[in-house]
N, CA, C and O atoms as CSV, one atom per row, in Angstrom:
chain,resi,resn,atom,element,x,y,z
A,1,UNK,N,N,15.016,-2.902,-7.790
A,1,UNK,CA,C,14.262,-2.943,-6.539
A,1,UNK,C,C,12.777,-3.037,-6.857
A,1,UNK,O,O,12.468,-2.447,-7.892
A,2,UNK,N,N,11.751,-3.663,-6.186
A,2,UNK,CA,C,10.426,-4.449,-6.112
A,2,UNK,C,C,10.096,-2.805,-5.653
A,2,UNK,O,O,10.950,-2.087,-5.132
A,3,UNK,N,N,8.976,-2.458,-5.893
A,3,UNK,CA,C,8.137,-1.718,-5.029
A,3,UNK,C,C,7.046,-2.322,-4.912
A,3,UNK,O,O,6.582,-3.134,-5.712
A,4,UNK,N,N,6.298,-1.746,-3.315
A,4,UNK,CA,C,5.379,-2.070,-2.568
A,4,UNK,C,C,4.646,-1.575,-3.718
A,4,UNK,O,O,5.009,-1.446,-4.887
A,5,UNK,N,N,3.157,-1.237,-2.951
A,5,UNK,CA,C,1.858,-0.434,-3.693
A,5,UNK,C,C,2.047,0.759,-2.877
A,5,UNK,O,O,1.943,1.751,-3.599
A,6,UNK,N,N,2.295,1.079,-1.598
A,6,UNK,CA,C,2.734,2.166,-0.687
A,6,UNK,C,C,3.854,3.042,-1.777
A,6,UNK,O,O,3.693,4.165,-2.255
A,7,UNK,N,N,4.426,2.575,-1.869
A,7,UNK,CA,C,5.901,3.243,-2.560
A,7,UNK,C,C,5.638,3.828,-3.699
A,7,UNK,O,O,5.722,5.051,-3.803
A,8,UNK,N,N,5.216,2.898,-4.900
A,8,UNK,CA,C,4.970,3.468,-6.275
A,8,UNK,C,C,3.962,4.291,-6.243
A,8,UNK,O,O,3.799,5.171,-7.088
A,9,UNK,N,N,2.993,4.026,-5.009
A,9,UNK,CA,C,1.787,5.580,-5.350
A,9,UNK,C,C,2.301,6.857,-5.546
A,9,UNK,O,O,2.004,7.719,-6.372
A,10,UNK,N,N,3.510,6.823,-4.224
A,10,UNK,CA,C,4.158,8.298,-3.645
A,10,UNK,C,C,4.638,8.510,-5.176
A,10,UNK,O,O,4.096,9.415,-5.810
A,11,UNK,N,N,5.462,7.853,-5.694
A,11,UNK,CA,C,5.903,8.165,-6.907
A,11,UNK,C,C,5.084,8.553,-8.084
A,11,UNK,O,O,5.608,9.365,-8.847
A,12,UNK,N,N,3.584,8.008,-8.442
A,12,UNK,CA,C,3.255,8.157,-8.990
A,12,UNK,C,C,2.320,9.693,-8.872
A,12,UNK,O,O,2.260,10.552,-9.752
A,13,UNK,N,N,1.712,9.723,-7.666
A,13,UNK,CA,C,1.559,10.719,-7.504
A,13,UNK,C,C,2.325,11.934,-7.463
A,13,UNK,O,O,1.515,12.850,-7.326
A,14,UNK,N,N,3.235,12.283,-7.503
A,14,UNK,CA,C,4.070,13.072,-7.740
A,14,UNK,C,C,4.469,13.818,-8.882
A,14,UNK,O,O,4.375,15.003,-9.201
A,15,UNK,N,N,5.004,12.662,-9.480
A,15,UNK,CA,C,4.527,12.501,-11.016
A,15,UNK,C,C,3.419,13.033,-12.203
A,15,UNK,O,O,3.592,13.767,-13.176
A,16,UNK,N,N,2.454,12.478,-11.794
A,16,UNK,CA,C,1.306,13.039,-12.007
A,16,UNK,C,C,0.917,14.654,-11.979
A,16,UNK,O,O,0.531,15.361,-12.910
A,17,UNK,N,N,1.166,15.003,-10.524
A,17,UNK,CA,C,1.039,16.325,-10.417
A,17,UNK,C,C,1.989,17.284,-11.084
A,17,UNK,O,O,1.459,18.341,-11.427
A,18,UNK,N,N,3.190,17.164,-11.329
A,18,UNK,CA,C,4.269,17.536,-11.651
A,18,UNK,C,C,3.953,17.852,-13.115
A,18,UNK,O,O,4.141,18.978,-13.574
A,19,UNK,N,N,3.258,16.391,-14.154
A,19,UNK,CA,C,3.393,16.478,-15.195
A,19,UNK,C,C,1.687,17.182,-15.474
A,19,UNK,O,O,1.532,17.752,-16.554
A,20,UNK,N,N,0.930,17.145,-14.870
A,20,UNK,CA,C,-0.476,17.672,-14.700
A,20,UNK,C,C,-0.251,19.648,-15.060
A,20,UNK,O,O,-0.861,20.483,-15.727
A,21,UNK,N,N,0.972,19.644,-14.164
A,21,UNK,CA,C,1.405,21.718,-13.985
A,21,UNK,C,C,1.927,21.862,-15.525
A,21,UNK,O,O,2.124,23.039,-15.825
A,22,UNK,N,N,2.140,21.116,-16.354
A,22,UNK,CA,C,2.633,21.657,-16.856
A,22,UNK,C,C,1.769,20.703,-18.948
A,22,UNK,O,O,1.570,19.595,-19.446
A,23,UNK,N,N,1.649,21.851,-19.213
A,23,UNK,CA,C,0.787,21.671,-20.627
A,23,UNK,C,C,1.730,21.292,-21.414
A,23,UNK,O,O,2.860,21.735,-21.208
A,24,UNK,N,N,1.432,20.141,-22.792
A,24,UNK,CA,C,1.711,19.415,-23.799
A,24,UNK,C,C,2.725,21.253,-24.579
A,24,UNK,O,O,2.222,22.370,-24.696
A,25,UNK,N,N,3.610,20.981,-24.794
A,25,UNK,CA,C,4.748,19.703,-25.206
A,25,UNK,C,C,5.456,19.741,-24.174
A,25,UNK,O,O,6.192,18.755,-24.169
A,26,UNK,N,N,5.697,20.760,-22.771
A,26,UNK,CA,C,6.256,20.806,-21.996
A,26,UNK,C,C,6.772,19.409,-21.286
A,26,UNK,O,O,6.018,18.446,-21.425
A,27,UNK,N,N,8.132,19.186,-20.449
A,27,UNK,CA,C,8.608,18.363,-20.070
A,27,UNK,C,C,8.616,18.611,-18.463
A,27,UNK,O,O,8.354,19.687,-17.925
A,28,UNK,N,N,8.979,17.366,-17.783
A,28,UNK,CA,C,9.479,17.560,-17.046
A,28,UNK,C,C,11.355,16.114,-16.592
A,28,UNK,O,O,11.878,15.191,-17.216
A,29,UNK,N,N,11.583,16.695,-15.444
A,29,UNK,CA,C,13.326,15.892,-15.071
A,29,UNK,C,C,12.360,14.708,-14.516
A,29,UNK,O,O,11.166,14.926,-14.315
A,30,UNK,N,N,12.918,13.522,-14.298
A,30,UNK,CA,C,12.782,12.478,-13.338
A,30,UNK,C,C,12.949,13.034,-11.814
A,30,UNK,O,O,12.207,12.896,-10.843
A,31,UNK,N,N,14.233,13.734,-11.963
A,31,UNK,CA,C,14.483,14.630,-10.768
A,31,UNK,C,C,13.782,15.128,-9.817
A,31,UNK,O,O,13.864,14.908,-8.609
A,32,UNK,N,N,12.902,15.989,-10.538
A,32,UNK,CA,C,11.805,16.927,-10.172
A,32,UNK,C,C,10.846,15.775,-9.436
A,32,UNK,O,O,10.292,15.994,-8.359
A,33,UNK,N,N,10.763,14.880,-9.957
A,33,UNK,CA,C,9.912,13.837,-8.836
A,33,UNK,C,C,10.614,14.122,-7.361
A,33,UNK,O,O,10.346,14.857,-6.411
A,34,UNK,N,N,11.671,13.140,-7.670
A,34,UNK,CA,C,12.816,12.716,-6.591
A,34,UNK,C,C,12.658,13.891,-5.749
A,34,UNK,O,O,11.960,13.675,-4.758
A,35,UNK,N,N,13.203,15.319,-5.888
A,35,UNK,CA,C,13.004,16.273,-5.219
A,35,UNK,C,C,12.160,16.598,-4.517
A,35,UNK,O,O,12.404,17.257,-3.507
A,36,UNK,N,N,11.117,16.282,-4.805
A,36,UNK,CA,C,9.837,16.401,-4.056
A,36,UNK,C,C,9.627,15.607,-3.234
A,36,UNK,O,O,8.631,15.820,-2.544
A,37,UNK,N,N,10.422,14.400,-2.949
A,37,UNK,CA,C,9.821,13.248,-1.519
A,37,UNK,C,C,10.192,14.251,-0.792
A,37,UNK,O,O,11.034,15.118,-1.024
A,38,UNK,N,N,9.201,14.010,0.522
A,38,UNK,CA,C,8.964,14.965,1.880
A,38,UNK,C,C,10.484,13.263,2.451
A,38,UNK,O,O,11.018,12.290,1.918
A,39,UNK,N,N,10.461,13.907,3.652
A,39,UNK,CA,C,11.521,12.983,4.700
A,39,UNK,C,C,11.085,11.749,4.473
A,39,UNK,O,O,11.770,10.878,3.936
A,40,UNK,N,N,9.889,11.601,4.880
A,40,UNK,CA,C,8.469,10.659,5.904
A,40,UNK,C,C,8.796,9.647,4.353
A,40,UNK,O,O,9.322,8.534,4.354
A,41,UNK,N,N,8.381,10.308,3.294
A,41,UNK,CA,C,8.411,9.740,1.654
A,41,UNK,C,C,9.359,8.863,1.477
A,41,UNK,O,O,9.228,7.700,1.093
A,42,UNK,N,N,10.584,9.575,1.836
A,42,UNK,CA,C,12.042,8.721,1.677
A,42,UNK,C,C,12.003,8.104,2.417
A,42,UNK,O,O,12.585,7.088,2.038
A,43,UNK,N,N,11.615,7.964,3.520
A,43,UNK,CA,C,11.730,6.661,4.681
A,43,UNK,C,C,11.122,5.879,3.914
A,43,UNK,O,O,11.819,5.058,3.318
A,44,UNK,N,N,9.773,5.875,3.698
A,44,UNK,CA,C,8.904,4.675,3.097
A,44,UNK,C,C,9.800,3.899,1.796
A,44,UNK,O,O,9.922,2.734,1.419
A,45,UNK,N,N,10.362,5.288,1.333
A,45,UNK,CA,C,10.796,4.489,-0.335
A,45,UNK,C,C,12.334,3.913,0.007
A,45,UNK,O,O,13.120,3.420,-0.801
A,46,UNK,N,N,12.489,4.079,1.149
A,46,UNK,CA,C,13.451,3.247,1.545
A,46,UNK,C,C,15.151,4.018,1.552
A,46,UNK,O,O,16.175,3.396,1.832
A,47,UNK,N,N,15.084,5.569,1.153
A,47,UNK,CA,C,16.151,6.296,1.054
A,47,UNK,C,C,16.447,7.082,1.453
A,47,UNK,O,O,15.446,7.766,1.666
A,48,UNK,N,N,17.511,7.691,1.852
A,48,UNK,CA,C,18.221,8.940,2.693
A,48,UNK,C,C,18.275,10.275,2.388
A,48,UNK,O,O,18.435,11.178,3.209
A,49,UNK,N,N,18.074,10.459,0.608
A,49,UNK,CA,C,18.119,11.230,-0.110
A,49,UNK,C,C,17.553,10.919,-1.407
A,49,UNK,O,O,17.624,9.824,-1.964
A,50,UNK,N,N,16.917,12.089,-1.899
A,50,UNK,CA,C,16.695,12.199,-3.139
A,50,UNK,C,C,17.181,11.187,-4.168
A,50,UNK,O,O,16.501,10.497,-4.927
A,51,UNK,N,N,18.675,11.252,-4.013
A,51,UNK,CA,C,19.484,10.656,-5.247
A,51,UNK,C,C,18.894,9.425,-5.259
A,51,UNK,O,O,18.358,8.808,-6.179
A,52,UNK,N,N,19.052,9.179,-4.216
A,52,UNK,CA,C,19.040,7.246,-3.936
A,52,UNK,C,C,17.577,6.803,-4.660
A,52,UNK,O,O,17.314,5.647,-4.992
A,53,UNK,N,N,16.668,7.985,-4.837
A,53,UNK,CA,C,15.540,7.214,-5.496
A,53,UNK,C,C,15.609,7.524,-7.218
A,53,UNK,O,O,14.623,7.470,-7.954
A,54,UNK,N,N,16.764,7.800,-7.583
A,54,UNK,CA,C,16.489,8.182,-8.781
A,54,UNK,C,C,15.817,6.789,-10.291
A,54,UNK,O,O,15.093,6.748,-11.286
A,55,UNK,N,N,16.850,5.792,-9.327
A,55,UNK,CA,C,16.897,4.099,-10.250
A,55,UNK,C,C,15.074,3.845,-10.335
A,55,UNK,O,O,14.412,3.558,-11.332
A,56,UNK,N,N,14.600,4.070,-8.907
A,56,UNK,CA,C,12.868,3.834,-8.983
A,56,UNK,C,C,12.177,5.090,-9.627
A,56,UNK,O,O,11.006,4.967,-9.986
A,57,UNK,N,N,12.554,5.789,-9.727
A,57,UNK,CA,C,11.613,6.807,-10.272
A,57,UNK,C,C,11.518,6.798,-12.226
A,57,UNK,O,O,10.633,6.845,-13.081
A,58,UNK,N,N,12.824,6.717,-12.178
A,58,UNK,CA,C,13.150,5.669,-13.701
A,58,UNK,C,C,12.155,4.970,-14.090
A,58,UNK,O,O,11.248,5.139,-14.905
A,59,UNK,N,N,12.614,3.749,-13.028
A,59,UNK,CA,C,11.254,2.793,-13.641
A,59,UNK,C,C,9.846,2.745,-13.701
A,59,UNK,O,O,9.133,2.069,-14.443
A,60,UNK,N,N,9.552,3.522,-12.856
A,60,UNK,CA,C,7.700,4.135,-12.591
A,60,UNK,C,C,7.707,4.785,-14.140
A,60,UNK,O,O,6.897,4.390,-14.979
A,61,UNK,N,N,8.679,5.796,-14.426
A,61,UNK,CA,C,8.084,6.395,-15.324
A,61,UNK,C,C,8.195,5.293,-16.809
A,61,UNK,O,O,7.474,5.178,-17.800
A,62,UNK,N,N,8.878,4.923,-16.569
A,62,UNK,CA,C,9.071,3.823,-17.373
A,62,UNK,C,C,7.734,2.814,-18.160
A,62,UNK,O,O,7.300,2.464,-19.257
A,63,UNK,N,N,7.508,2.686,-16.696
A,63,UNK,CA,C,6.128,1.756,-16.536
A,63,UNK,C,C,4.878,2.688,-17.041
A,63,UNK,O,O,4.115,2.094,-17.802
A,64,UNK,N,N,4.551,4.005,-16.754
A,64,UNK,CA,C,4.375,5.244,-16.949
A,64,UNK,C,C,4.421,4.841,-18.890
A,64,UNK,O,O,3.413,4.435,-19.468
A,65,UNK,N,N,5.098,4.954,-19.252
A,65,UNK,CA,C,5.176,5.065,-20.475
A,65,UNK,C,C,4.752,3.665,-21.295
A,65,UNK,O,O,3.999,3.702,-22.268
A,66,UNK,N,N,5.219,2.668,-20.876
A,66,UNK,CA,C,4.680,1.073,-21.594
A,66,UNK,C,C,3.037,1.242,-21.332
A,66,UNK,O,O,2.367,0.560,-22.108
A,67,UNK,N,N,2.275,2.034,-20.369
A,67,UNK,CA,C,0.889,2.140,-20.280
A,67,UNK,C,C,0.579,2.782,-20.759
A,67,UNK,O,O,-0.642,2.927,-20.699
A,68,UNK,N,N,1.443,3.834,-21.744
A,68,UNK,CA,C,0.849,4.959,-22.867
A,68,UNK,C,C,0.318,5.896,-21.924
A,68,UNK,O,O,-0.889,5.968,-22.154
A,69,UNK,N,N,0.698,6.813,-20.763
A,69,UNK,CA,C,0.322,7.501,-20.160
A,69,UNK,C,C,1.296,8.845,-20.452
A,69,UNK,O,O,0.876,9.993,-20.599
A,70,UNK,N,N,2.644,8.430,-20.499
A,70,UNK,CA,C,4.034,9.505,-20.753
A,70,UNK,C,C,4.883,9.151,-22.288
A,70,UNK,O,O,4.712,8.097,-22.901
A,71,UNK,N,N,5.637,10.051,-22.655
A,71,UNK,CA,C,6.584,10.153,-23.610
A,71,UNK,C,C,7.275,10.243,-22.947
A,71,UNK,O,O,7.092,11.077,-22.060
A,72,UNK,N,N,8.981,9.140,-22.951
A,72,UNK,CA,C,9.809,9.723,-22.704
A,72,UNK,C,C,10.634,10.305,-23.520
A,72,UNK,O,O,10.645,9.863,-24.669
A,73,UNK,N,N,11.438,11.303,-23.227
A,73,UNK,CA,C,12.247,12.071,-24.402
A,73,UNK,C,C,13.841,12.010,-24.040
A,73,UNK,O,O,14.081,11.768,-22.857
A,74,UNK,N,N,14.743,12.163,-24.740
A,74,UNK,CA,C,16.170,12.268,-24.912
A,74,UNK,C,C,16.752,13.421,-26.046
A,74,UNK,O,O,16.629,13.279,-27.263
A,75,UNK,N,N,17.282,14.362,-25.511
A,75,UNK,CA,C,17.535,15.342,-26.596
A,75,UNK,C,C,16.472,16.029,-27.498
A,75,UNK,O,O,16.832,16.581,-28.537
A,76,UNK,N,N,15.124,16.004,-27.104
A,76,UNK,CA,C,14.096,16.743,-27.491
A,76,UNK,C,C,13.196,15.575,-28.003
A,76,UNK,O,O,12.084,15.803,-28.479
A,77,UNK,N,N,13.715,14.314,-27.891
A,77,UNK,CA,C,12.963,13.208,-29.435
A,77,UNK,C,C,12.965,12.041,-28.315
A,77,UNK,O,O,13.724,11.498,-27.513
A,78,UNK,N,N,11.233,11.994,-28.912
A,78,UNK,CA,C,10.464,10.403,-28.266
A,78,UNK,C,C,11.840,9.640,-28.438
A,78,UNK,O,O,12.615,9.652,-29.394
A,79,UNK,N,N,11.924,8.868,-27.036
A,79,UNK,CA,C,12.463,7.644,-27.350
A,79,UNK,C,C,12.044,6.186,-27.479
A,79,UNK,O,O,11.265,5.703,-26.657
A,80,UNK,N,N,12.512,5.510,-28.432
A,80,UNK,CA,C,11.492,4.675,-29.222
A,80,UNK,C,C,12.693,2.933,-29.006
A,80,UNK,O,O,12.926,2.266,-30.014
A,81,UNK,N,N,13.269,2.501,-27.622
A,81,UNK,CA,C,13.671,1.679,-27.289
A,81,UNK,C,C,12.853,1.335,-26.719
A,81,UNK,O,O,11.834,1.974,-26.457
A,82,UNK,N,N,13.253,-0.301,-26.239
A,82,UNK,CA,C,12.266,-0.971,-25.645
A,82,UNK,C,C,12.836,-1.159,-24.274
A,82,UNK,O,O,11.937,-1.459,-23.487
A,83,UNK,N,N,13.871,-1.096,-23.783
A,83,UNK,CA,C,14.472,-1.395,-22.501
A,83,UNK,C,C,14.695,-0.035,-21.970
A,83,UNK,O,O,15.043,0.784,-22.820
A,84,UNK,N,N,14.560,0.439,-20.625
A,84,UNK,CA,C,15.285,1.488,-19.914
A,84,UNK,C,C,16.947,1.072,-19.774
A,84,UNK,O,O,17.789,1.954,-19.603
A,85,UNK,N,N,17.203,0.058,-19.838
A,85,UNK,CA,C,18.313,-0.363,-19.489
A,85,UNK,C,C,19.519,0.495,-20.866
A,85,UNK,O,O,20.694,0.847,-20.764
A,86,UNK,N,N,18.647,0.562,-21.923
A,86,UNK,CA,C,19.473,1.066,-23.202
A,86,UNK,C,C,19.589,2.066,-23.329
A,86,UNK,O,O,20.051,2.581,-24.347
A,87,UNK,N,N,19.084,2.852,-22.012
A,87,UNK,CA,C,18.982,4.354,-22.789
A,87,UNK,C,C,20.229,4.853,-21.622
A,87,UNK,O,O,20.180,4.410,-20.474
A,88,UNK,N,N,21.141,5.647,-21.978
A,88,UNK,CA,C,22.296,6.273,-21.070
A,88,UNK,C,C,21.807,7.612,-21.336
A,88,UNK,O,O,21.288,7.997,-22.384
A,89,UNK,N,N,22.057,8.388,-20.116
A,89,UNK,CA,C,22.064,9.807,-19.603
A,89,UNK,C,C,20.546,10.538,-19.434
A,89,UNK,O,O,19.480,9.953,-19.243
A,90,UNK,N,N,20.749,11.851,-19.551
A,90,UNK,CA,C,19.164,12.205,-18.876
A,90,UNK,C,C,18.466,12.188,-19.770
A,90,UNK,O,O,18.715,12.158,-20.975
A,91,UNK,N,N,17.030,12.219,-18.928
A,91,UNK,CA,C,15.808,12.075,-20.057
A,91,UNK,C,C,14.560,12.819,-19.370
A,91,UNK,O,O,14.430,13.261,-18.228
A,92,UNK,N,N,13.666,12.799,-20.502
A,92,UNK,CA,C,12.825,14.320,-19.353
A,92,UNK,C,C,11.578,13.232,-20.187
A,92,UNK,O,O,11.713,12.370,-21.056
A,93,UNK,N,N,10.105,13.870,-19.288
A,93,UNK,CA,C,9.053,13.334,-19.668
A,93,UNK,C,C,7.766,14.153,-19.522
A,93,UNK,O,O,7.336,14.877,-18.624
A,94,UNK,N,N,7.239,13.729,-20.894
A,94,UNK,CA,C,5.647,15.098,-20.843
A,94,UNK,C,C,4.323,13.928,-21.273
A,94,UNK,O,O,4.403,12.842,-21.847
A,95,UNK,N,N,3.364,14.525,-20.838
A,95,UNK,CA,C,2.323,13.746,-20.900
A,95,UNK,C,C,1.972,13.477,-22.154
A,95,UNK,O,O,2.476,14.333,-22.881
A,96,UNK,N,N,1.217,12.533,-22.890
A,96,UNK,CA,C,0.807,12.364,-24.332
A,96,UNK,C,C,-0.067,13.314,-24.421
A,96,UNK,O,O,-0.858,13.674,-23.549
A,97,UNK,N,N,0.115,13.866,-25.833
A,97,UNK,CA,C,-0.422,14.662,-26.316
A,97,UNK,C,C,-1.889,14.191,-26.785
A,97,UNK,O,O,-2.015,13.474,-27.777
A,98,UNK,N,N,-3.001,14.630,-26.019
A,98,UNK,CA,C,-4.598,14.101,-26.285
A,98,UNK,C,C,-4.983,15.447,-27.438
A,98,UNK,O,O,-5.223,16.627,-27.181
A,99,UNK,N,N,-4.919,14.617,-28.982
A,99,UNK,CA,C,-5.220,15.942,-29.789
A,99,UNK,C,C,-4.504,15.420,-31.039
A,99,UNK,O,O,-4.439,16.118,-32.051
């Protein structure tokens, strides 16, 4: 799914703050985004629930990470693929470590 510029802010902002609360090496879920759309949020992002935004929140962070802004992690360890498409099951994400 395409996102607007409306859509990926909500996400990104979220994001941001989420990963802002919490200090290097700490992680956070993709989830923990998702959880946080207000109603009004999910209308815009086009979903009924939480779940339904999980595929976009993926890819923000995704995008998130090809801009060198996030690490994503799998089982405690950077993951060092080039596709989201390759990576199966959960994955958590902490800000780069400035240091």
């Amino acid at each position: 799914m395409a996102l607007n510029d409306a859509q990926k802010s909500i996400i990104v902002q979220h994001a941001e703050r989420l990963l802002n609360a919490r200090d290097y090496p700490k992680t956070i879920c993709p989830s923990e985004i998702a959880r946080a759309f207000s109603a009004a949020e999910l209308h815009t992002l086009g979903a009924s629930e939480w779940r339904d935004t999980m595929e976009i929140v993926r890819q923000v962070v995704w995008e998130k990470r090809g801009a060198g802004d996030v690490e994503v992690l799998q089982k405690g360890e950077v993951i060092r693929v080039e596709s989201l498409e390759d990576i199966r099951g959960p994955i958590r994400v902490r800000k780069v470590h400035e240091g």
